[in-house]
C-alpha positions in Angstrom: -37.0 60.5 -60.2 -39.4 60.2 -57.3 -40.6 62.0 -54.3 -40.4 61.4 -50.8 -43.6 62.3 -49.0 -43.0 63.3 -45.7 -46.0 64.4 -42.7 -45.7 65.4 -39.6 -46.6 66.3 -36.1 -45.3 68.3 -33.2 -46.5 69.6 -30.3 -50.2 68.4 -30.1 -50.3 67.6 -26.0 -53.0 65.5 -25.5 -55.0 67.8 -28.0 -57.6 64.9 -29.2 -59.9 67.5 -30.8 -57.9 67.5 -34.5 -56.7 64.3 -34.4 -59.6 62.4 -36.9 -58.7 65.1 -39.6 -54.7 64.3 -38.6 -54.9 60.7 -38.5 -57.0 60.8 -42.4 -54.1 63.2 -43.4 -51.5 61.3 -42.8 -53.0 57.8 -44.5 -54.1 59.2 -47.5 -52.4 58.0 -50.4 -49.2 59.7 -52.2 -48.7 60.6 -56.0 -46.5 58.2 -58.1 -43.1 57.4 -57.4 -43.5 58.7 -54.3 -42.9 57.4 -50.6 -44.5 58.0 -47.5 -42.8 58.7 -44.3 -44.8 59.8 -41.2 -42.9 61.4 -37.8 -44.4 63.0 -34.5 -41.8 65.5 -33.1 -42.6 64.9 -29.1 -45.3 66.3 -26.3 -47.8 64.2 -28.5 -48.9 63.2 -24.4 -49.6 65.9 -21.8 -51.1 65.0 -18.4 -53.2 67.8 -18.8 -56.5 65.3 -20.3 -57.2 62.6 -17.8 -57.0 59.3 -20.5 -53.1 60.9 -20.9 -53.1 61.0 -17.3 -54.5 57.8 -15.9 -52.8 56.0 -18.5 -49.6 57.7 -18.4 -49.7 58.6 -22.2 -49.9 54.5 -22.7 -53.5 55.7 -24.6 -51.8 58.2 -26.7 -49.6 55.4 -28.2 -52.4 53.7 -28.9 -53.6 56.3 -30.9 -50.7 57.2 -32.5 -50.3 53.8 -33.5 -53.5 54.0 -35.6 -51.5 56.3 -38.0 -48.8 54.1 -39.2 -46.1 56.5 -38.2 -42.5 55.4 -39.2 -40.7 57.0 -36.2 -41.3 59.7 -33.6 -38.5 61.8 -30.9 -39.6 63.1 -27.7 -40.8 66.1 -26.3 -40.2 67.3 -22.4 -43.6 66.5 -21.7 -42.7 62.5 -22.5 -39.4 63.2 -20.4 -40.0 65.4 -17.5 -43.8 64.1 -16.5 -42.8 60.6 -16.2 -41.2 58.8 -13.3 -38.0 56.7 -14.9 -39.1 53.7 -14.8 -42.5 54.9 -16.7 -40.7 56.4 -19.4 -38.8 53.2 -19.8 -42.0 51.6 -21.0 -44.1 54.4 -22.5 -42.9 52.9 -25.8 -44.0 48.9 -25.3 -46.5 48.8 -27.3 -45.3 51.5 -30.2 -45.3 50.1 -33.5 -42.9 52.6 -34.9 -39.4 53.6 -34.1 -38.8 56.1 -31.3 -35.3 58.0 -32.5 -33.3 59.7 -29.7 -29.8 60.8 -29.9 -29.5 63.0 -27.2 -30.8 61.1 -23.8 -28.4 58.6 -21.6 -30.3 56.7 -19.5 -28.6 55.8 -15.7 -25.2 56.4 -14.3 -23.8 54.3 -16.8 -24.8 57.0 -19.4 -26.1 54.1 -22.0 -28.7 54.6 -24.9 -32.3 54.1 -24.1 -33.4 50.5 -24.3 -36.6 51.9 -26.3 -34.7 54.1 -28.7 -32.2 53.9 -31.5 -30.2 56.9 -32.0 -31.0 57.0 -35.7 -32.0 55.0 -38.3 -31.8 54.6 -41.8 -34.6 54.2 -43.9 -35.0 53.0 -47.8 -37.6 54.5 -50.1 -39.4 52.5 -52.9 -36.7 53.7 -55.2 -33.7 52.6 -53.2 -32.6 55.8 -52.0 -31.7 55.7 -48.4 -32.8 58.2 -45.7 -31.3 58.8 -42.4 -33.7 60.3 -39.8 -32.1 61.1 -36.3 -34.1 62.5 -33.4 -33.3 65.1 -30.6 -34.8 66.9 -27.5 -34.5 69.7 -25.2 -31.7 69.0 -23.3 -33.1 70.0 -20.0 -29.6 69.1 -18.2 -30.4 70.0 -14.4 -34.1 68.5 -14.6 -33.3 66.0 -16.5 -30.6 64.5 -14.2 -33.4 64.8 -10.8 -35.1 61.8 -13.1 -31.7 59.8 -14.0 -31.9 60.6 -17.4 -28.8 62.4 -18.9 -29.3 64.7 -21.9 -26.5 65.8 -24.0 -26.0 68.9 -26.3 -27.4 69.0 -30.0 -24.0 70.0 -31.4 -21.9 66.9 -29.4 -24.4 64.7 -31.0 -24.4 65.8 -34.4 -20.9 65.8 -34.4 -20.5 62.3 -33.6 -23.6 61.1 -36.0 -23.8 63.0 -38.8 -20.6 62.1 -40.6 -21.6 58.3 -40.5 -25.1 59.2 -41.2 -23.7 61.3 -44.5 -21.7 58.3 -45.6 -24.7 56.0 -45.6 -27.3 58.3 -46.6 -28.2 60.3 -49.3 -30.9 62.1 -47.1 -30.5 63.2 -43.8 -33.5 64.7 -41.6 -33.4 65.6 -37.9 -36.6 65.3 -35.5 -35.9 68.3 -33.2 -37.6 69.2 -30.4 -35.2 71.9 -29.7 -37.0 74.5 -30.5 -36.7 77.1 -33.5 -33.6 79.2 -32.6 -31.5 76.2 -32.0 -32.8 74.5 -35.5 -32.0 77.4 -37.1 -27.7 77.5 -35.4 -27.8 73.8 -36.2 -29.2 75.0 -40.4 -26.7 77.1 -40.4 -23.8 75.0 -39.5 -24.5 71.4 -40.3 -25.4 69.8 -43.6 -28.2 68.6 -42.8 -31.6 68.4 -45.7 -34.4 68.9 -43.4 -35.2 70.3 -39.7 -38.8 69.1 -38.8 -38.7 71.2 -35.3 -41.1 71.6 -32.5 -40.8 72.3 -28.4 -41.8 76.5 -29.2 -45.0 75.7 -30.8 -43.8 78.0 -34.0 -45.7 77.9 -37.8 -43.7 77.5 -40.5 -46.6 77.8 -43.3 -44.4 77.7 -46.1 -41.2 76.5 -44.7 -38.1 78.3 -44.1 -34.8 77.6 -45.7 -31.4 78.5 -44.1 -28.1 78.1 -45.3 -29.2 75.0 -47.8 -31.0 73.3 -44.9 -35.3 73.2 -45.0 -36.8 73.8 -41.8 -40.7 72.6 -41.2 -42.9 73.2 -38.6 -46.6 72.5 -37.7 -47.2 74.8 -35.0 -49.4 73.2 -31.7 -52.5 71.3 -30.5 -53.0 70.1 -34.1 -53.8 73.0 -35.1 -52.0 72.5 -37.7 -50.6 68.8 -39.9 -47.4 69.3 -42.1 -46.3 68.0 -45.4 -43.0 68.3 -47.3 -42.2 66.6 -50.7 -38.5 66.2 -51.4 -38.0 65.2 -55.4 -35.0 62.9 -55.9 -33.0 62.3 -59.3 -32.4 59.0 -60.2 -28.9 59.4 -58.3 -31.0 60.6 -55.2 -29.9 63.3 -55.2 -32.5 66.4 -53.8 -33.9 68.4 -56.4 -36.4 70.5 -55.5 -38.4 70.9 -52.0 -41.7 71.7 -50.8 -43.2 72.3 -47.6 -46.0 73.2 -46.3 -48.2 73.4 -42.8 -52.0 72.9 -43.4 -54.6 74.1 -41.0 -56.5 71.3 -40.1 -59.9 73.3 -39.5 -59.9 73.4 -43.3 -59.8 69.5 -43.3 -62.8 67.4 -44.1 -64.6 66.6 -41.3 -66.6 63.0 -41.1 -69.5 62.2 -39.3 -68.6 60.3 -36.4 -65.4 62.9 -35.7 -67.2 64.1 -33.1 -68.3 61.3 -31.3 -64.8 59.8 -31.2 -63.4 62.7 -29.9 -66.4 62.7 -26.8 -65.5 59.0 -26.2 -61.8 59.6 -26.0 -63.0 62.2 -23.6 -65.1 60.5 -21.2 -63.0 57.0 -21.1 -60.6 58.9 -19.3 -63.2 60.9 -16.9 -64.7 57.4 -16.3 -61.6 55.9 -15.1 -60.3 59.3 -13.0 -63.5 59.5 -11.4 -63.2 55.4 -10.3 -60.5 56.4 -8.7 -61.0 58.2 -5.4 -57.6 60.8 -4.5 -59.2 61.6 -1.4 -61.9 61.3 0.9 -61.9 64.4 2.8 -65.0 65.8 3.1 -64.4 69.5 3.5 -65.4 71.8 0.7 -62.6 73.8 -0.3 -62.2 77.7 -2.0 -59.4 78.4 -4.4 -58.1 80.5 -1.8 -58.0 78.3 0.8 -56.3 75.7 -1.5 -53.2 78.4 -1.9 -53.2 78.6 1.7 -53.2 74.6 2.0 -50.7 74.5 -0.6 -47.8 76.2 1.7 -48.4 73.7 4.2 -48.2 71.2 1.5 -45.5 71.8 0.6 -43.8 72.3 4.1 -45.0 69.2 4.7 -43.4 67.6 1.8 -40.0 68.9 1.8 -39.6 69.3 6.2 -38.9 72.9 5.9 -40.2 76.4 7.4 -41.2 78.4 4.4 -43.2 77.7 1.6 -44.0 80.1 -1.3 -47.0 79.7 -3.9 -49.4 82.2 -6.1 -52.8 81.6 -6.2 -53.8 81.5 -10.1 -52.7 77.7 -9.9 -55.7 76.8 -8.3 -58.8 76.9 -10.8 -61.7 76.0 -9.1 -63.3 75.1 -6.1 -63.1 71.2 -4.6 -66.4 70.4 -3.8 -67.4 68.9 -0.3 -66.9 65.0 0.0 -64.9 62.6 -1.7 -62.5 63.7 -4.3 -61.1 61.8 -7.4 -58.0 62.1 -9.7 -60.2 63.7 -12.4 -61.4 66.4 -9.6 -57.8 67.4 -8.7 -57.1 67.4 -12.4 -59.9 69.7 -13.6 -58.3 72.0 -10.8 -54.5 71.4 -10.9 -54.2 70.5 -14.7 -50.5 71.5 -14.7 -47.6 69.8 -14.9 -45.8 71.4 -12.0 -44.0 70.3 -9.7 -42.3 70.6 -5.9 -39.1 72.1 -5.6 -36.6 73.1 -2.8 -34.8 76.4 -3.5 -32.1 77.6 -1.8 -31.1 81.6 -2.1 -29.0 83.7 -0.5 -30.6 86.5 1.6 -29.3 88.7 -0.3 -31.7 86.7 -3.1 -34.3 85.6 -1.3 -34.8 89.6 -0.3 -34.6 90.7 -3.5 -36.8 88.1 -4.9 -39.8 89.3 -2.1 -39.1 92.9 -3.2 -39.6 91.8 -6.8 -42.6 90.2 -6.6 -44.2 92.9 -4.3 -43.3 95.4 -6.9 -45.1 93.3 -9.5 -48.0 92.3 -7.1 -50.6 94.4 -9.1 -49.5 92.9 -12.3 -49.6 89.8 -11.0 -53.1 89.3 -10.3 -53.9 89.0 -13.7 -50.6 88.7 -15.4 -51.5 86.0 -18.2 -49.1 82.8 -18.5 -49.0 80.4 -21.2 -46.4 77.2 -21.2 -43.5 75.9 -19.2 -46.0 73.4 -17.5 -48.7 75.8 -16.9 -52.3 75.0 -17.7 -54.1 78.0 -16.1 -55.2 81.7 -17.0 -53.4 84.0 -14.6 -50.4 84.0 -12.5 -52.2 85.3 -8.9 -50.8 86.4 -6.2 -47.9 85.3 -4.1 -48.6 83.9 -0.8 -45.7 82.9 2.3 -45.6 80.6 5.2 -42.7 81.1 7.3 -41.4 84.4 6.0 -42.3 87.4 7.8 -41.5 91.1 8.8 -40.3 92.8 12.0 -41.1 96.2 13.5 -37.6 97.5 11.5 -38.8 95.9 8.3 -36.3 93.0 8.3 -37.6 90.2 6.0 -37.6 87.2 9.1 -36.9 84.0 7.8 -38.9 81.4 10.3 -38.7 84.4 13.0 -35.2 85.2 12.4 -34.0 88.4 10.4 -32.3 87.4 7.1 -28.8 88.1 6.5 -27.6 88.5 3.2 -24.6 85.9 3.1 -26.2 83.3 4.9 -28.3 81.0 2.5 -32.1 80.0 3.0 -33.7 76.6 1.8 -37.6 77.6 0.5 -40.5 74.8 -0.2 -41.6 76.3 -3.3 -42.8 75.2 -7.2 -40.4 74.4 -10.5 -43.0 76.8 -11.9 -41.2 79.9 -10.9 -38.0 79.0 -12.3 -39.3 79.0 -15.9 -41.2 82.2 -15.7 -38.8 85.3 -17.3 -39.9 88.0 -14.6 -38.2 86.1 -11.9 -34.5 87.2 -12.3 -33.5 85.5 -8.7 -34.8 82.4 -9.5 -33.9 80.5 -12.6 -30.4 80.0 -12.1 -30.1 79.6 -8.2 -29.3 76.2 -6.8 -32.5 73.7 -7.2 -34.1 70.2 -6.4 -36.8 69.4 -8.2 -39.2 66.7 -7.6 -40.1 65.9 -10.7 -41.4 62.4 -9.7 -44.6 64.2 -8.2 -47.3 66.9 -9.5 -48.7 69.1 -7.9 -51.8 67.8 -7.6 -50.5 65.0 -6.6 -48.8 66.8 -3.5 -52.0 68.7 -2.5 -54.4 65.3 -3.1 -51.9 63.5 -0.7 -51.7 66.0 1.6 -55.8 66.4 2.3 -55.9 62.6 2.7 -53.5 63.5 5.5 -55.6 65.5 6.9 -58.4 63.3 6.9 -56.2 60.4 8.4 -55.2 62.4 11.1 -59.5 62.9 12.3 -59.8 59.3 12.7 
């Protein structure tokens, strides 16, 4: 007999607070006959913490190479905050495998240059364990960055009948979040779903249909462990799995001051780095107002539509770094032309107006967001006549004809938009927010001199 002893993280987003505790977890030694195998299950990075940002999660795989994981999948925030060519080399320096079925890379539609699809692994008894890695497959977003994502079901459906004549283990790394792991538990034969992407707890596991599912939550908040026992014909005999909080780790002396460091290399290196030199202090309010012009600006159209919660603080007068505009636009959102029908685009005004009071301090959590509350909507270009027409760059809006709108991918996630998450959409996901705005100031100070 022996036991395989596997940890794991999902979901921790730059989080470096944890990650001492994390990193001891995982090296700690295993009881006999066992084997150790160690997997991240994507958005380890988020551009949220300026060392993630400046480095373009480079740092974090630094980090993560300090705890001897065996492989790792991706999350969005590795696939949709990158450009291309970034992603293509996120991985250089990893000294683990990177396992990701689901992503073609190019119009040629071939696998990843930095990831295998699956591999199979041996354990100190012989047994043999295949380990296959998924993520959300994004298909519209995804293809804006010339990456092609393919469903979970195609996928296992060409693997896992090769993977189940080599193996006697198999174990998917799915950052498909927990509805779709359980539909896959229920109609694959598959040993063990370690999932991520909705941030759920699974304290003591969950199992469905034969299948184990594991989960460590978000942020590291939490470190996971399961222990699959093996007979001497590998075959699975008994499972356990468990999520532990990692507050009620021990904590060393010099935790702290690693965490502070990690901290104020990447402050250090945003601050060196000057986004923009113009001088003008600027309220949160005026920054909404600046971002319709932004955006206008960006994407050569009439009409531009933000909210105001996505601007947290003030910019001070004089110059401004990278680390100032991401203190105040930590999120990864991005510019994006919609185009609605009238009929749509009035609808959508009427909704939001209806909601306005709500709005103000409506609290949003995920889908790229990094703030508190949504705001309130503000317009350039859209207007109303003495009738009450909704006017469309001065003109009245007709229902049939269809309206192009410099606006933010961040309203197309967001469930109390109906209008917006499946009309017709281009988003720029080579290019933040902050990014946008910080470029769009140094315009305005190149145009004074």
């Amino acid at each position: 007999m022996e036991t395989l002893d596997i940890r794991h993280t999902n979901d921790m987003h730059s989080h470096f607070g944890p990650w001492p505790k994390i990193k001891r977890f995982l090296l700690k030694g295993t009881d006999e006959n066992g084997t150790i195998f160690r997997f991240d299950i994507g958005d380890a990075i988020d551009r949220f913490h300026p060392l993630t940002d400046i480095t373009l999660g480079k740092a974090n795989i630094d980090i993560l190479n300090e705890a001897d994981y065996d492989a790792v999948t991706i999350g969005n925030n590795e696939g949709l905050v990158m450009p291309h060519n970034e992603l293509n080399h996120l991985y250089d320096k990893a000294k683990f495998d990177v396992l990701l079925a689901n992503m073609k890379d190019g119009a040629d539609r071939t696998q990843p240059a930095w990831a295998k699809p699956y591999k199979i692994y041996n354990s100190a008894n012989g047994a043999k364990i295949a380990v296959i890695g998924m993520t959300a497959p994004y298909m519209q977003t995804y293809h804006t960055l010339d990456w092609y994502p393919e469903e979970p079901e195609d996928v296992l459906d060409r693997y896992l009948p090769e993977m189940r004549k080599q193996a006697d283990v198999v174990i998917l790394l799915s950052h498909l979040g927990l509805p779709v792991d359980r539909d896959l538990a229920k109609d694959y034969d598959i040993d063990l779903i370690i999932g991520a992407h909705t941030h759920h707890l699974l304290p003591d596991g969950e199992l469905d249909n034969g299948t184990w599912l594991a989960a460590a939550g978000r942020y590291g908040a939490n470190v996971g462990q399961v222990k699959m026992t093996l007979d001497d014909n590998h075959k699975v005999t008994n499972v356990w799995v468990k999520a532990f909080d990692t507050d009620d780790l021990p904590e060393e002396s010099g935790d702290a001051e690693w965490v502070a460091d990690i901290d104020q290399e990447g402050i250090d290196q945003e601050e060196t780095i000057m986004a923009t030199t113009y001088e003008k202090a600027i309220t949160k309010e005026e920054q909404a107002q600046d971002c319709l012009l932004a955006l206008k600006d960006f994407m050569d159209l009439p009409v531009a539509i933000a909210s105001t919660g996505l601007f947290l603080n003030d910019l001070p007068a004089g110059p401004k770094s990278k680390y100032t505009f991401l203190k105040d636009i930590p999120h990864s959102i991005h510019p994006m032309k919609l185009t609605l029908s009238g009929h749509d685009l009035k609808a959508w005004v009427a909704e939001w107006e209806k909601k306005a009071g709500k709005l103000l301090t409506q609290k949003i959590k995920g889908s790229g967001f990094r703030g508190k509350v949504f705001g309130k909507m503000v317009t350039a270009g859209l207007g109303v006549d003495e009738a009450g027409n909704l006017l469309y760059n001065g003109e009245v809006v007709e229902d049939e004809k269809h309206y192009d709108l410099a606006t933010l991918d961040h309203y197309r996630w967001l469930d109390f938009f109906t209008m917006v998450d499946e009309a017709p959409a281009e988003i720029y996901l080579a290019t933040l927010l902050r990014e946008m705005q910080a470029d769009y100031y140094q315009k305005l100070e190149e145009k004074q001199f």
